[in-house]
N, C-alpha and C positions, 0 to 999 in steps of 0.2 A: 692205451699207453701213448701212443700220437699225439691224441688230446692232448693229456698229462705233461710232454713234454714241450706240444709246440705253448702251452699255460705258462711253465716255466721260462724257455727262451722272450716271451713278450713281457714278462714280470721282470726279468735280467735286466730288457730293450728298456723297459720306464724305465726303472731304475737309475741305468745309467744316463738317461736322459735329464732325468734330472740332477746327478748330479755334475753333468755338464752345464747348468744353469747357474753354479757354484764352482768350477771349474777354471784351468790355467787363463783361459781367455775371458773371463767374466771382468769387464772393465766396470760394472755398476760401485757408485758409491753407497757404503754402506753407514749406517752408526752404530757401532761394536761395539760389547760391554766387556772389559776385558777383566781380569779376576785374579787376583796375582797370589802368590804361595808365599809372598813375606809383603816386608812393607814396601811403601814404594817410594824411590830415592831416585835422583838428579839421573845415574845412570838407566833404571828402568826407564823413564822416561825419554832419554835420548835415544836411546835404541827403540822404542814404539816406535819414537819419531818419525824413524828410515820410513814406515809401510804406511803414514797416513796422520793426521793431525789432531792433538792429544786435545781432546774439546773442555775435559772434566775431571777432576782428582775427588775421589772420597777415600781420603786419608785415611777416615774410623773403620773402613771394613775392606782397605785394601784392594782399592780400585779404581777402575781407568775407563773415560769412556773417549773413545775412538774415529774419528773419521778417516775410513780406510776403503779401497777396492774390495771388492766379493773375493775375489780371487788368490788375494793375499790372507784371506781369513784361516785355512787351513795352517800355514806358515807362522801366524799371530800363534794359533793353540799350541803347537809345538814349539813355543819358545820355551827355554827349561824353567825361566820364570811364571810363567803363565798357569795359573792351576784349572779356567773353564775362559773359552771365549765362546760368545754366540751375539749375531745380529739383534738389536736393540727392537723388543717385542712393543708391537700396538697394545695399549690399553684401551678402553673406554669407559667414560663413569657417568655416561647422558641419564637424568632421570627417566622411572617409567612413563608411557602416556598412561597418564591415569584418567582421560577421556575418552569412553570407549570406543566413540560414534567419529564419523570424518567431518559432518557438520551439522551443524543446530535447525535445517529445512524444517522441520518438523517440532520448533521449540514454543514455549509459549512467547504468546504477543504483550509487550508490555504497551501502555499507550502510547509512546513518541512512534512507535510502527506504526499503531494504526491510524494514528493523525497525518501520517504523507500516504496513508493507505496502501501499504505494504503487508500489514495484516489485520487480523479480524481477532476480537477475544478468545482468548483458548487456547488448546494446542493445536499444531498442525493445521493452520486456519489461514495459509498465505493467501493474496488478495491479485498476485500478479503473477504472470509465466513465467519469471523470467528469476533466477538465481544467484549470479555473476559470476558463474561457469567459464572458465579460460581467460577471465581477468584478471588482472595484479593491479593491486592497488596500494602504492609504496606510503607506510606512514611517516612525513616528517617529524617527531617527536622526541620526546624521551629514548626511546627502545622499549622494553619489557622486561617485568619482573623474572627476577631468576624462577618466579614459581608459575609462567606464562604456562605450563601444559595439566597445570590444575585449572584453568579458565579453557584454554582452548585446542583443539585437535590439531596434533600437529601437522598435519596433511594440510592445513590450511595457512601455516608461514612457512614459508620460501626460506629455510634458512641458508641456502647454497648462496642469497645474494644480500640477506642481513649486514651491516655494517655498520661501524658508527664514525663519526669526525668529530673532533674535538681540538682544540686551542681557540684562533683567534685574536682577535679584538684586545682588551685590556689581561687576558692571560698568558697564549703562550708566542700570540704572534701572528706564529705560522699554525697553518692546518693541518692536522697529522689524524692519521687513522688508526682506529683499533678493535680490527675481525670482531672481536668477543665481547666486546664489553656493551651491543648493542641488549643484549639481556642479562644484562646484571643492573638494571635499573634501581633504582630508589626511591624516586620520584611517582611512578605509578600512573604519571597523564598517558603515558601511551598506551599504555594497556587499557585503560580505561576506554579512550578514543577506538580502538583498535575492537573491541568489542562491541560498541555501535555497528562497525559494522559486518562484522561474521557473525556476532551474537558470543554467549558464554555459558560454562555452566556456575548456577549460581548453588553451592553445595549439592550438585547432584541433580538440577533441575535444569536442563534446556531453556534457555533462552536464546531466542531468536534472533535475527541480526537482520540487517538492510539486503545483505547480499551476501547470505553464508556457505555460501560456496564461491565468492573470490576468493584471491590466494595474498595473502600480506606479505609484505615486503617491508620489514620493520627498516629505519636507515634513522640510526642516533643520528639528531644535529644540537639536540639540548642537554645541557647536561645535571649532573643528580638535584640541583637542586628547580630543576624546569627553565633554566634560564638560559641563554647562548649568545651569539655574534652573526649575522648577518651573512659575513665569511665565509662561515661553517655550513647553513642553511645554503647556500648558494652551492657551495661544495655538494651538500645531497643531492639538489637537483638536476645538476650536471651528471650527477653517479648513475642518476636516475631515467634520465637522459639516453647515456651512452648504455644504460641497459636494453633501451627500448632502440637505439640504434643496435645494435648487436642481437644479445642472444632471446632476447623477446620481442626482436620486429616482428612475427606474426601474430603478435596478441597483444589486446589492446588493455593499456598502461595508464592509470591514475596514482596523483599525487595528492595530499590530504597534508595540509600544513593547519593545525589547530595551534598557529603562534601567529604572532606581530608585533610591529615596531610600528613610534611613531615617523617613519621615514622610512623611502626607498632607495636601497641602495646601489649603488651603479651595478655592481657587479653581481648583484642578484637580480636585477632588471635584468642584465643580460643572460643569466644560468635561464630565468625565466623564456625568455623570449629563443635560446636552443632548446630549451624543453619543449617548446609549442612549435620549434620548425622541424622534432623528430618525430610530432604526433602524440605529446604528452600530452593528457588535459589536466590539466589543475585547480583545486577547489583547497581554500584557504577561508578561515575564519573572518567577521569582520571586524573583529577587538570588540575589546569590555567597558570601552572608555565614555559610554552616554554619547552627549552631547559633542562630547572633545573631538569627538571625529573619526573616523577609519584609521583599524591598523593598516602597516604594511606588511607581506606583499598581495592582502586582500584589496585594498586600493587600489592598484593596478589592472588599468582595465581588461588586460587579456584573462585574467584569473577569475574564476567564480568565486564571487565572496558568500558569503553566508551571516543573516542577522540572527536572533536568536526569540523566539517566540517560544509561547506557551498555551496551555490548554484552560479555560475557566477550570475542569474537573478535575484536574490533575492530585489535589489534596481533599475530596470531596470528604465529610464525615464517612465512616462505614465501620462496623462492627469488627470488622480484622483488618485492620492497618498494616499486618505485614505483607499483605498480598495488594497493599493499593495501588502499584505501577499496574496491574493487570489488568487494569480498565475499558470498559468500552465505549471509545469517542463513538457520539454515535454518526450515522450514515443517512444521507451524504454529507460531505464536510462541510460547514457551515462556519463563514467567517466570522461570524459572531459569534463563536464558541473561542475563537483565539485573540492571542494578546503579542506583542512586543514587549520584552522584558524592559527595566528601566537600564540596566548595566549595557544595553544593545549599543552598538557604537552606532552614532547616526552618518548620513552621508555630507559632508561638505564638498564644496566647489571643488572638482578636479578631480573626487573620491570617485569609485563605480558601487555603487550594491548591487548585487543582482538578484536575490531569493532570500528568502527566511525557511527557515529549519526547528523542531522544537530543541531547545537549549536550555530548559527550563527543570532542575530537577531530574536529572535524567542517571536513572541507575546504573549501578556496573562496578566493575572489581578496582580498586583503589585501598592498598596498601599501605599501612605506614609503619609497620616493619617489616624486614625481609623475614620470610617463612611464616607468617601468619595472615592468611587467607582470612578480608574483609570486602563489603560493599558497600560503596559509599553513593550518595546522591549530590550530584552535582550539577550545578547551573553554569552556563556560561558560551560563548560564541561558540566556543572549541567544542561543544557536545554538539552546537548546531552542525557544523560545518563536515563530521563523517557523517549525518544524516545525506546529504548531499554527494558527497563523496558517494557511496554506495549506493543512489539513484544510476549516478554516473556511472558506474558499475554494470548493473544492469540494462542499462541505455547500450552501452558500448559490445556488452555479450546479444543484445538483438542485432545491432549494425555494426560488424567488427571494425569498418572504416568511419566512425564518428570522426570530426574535427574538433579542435576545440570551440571554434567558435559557432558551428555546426550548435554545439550540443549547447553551451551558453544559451544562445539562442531559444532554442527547444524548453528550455528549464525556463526561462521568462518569460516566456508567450502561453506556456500551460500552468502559470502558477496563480494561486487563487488569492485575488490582491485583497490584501488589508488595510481596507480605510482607517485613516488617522483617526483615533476616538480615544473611546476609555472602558477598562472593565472591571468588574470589582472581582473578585480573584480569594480564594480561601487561599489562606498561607499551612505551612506544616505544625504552626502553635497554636491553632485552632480559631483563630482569627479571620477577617479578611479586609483584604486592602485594597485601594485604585490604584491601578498601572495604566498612565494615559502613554500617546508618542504623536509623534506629527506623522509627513507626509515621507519627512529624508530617512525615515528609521525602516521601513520597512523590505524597499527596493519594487521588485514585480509584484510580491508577495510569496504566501505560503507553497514552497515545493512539493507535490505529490509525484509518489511513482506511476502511477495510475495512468493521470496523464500524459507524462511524459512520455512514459513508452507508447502510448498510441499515439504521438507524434514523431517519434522516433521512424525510423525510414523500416 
């Protein structure tokens, strides 16, 4: 009976505990939906007014929505107009993760892996220790497809620090930002880039990534149509920046720009150069432009550029063509198995290159309407350069205090150089052609993980 009773007096105790949480002294603002018994007219409104400020009218079902104190909410329901008031309920309507795994470690190896020797053919065939476990690695790009969690686990983007910027240059001017819109993409480059390096699933099939257990850090600076301002880009890396001053000073922070310009801009010279004095390292493409010269802000000497090489086997005949990214470069790498693409930007006076990447044909999810899951194969700098990017990834998870120029360094003293020549190359029409390059198109040469981590500290 004691029991029984002292049960009851602690059920009373909550009770009114809480609704002392809701109580005369509850100064919290609240957003009230309030529910009226007729329509609502000039007077209903100015009497709401008194207790808090009218945000919302839905005329068609007679109703008011409200910013008011907690406190006042009790005195709202009992107005004699009022027919239900209650605090304005959370929704949510996130898709499911329909990935069911946290990340692809164990996916199969297409060949741009095994060519920086990250993996081996097959599944579950990684080539190195190392993952990019407690790295972030912020994509400057597009953002991602609204259907980003049919490619990848979400455990793997960051979306507490997702963002995108947008105006500019010849549209709005000024730079404004917008939380959400960094996956609502259209365009599809960054998803694409973005699975280089965690990997994806390709319908239901693991694929493997550079480093798929770093954590992404999607930051729109392009917009739907892949194109942007300078402004904006500079704007991300400051974001990116001030991330890794703050709430990621303990962990070590990559930047992956797969864009350029023919020019450098002051003011992204300088987002540049406070990204590399908070311990950013950064790896940006080196353009598509041949002979025309390096983009920017791959140019720039503090930033890892990246050229774009390829594989002789890459399109070899074989009996099942849909499985021909699954290749085995064979072992050990042999620079006369690879090429310089001709679209590679070569280096001119003042330009830096520093590594090659393969860039050539390189698979992965690519969009081109919203809600219909496709894979496209794409060539170009920007596939080189998260090869790299996620080297550095894993570089940075063995030594958490890499520098950037630290790590530059490292990546061009271990890379396996590619003399100027020519090779004759099967194309995907059954053909094959010669891709020659001189001595500016290459940079140190071909980046493997391999080595670099055993020169890594």
């Amino acid at each position: 009976m004691r029991r029984s009773l002292l049960y009851v007096v602690l059920m009373l105790a909550l009770a009114l505990s809480s609704l002392g949480t809701m109580g005369a002294s509850d100064n919290r603002t609240l957003g009230i939906n309030v529910l009226l018994k007729g329509e609502v007219t000039d007077a209903v409104l100015a009497d709401l007014g008194q207790y808090g400020k009218v945000r919302d009218v839905i005329y068609e079902i007679h109703a008011v929505t409200l910013q008011a104190r907690a406190r006042d909410l009790e005195t709202i329901r009992a107005l004699p107009y009022v027919a239900a008031a209650n605090p304005d309920a959370e929704r949510t309507g996130a898709p499911i993760d329909t990935v069911a795994v946290e990340d692809f470690t164990d996916g199969l190896s297409t060949w741009n892996l095994d060519a920086i020797n990250v993996t081996d053919i097959g599944f579950n065939n990684r080539q190195v220790a190392y993952d990019g476990t407690g790295v972030y690695v912020a994509v400057l790009d597009t953002g991602l497809l609204d259907s980003w969690r049919q490619y990848f686990p979400q455990e793997r983007i960051a979306t507490q620090y997702a963002i995108s910027f947008g105006g500019g240059g010849g549209e709005q001017g000024y730079v404004s930002s917008q939380p959400n819109k960094w996956e609502h993409d259209q365009n599809s480059h960054g998803t694409h880039v973005t699975s280089t390096i965690i990997g994806y699933s390709l319908r239901g099939t693991p694929i493997n990534g550079v480093a798929p257990k770093a954590t992404i850090i999607p930051v729109k600076v392009l917009n739907q149509n892949g194109s942007g301002w300078s402004s904006v880009v500079a704007r991300g890396i400051v974001y990116v920046a001030d991330l890794k001053a703050g709430p990621l000073k303990d962990y070590p922070v990559v930047i992956n720009m797969s864009l350029g310009g023919p020019e450098l801009d002051a003011v992204e010279k300088a987002a540049i150069d406070y990204a590399i004095s908070q311990g950013v390292i950064l790896v940006a493409s080196a353009g598509n432009s041949g002979a025309a010269g390096m983009g920017y802000p791959g140019a720039y000497e503090p930033v890892i550029s990246v050229a774009a090489s390829g594989w002789v086997g890459e399109w070899t005949p074989l009996g099942n063509r849909a499985w021909w990214y699954n290749r085995n470069v064979p072992d050990p790498t042999n620079p006369a198995d690879f090429y310089i693409t001709d679209f590679s930007s070569r280096e001119l006076p003042g330009q830096d290159l520093d590594v090659a990447a393969p860039g050539s044909w390189v698979v992965g999810p690519y969009q081109l309407q919203s809600g219909k899951t496709s894979y496209y194969f794409l060539g170009g700098t920007s596939m080189a350069s998260p090869h790299v990017a996620g080297i550095v990834a894993l570089m940075a998870q063995k030594y958490n205090n890499l520098t950037p120029a630290q790590t530059e360094s490292i990546l061009e003293s271990t890379a396996i150089y590619l003399a100027p020549g020519c090779r004759n190359i099967y194309t995907p029409y059954g053909t094959t052609e010669e891709v020659c390059w001189d001595e500016y198109a290459t940079g140190a040469g071909l980046a493997t993980a391999d080595a670099a981590l055993a020169a890594t500290p």
